[in-house]
N, C-alpha and C positions, 0 to 999 in steps of 0.2 A: 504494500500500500504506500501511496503518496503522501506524505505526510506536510502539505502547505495550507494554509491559509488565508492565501490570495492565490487568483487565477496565474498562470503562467504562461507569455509565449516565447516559444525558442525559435528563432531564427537562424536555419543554414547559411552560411556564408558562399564564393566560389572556394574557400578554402577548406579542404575535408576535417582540416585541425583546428578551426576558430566558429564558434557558434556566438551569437547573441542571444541575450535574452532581457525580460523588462512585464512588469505585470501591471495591465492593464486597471487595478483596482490598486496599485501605490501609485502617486503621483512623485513623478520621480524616481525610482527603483531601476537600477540596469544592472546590466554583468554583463559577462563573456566566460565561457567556457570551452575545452577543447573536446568535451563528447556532450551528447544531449543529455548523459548518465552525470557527470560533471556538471552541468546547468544544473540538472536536479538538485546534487548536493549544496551548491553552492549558492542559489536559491531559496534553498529552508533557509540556511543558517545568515543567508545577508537580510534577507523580508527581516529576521528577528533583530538584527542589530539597526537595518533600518526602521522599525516603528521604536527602537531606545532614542536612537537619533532625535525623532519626531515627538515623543512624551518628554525628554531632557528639553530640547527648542519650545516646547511649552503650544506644538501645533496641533491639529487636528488628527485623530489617528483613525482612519477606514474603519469600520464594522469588517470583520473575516467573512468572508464569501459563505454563503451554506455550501456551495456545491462548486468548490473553485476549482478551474480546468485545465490541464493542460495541452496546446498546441503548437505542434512542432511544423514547421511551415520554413517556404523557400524563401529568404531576405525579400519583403518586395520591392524594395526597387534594383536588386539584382531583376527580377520578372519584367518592371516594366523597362528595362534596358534592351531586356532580348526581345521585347516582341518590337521594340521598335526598330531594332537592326535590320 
């Protein structure tokens, strides 16, 4: 089991060794990781230091998704590059 608390999307790169990722329900939240397995981990454990970040700055902190998702997709505008080529 997935064990996050906000949604997650991982984005492919052209590169088989650099992924992105950033979730949709933090404002502000990114990474990069070098497998989509690597996003995951590194994803639990940043969301928790980024909502310390946002309770310590004294900001607003999201409600935890009931049902938060994750989707692994192609960079898109790697996508809208090729279709214009």
């Amino acid at each position: 089991m997935i064990d996050l608390k906000y949604s997650l999307l991982i984005d492919a790169t052209d590169d088989p060794d650099f992924f992105g990722f950033y979730s949709p329900d933090l404002e502000g939240f990114t990474g990069v990781g070098h497998s989509v397995e690597d996003c995951l981990y590194q994803a639990k454990w940043a969301m928790e230091d980024h909502i310390a970040v946002l309770r310590q700055e004294g900001l607003p902190i999201p409600k935890p998704n009931p049902n938060p998702t994750v989707i692994i997709q192609n960079d898109p505008k790697l996508v809208r590059s090729a279709a214009s080529s």
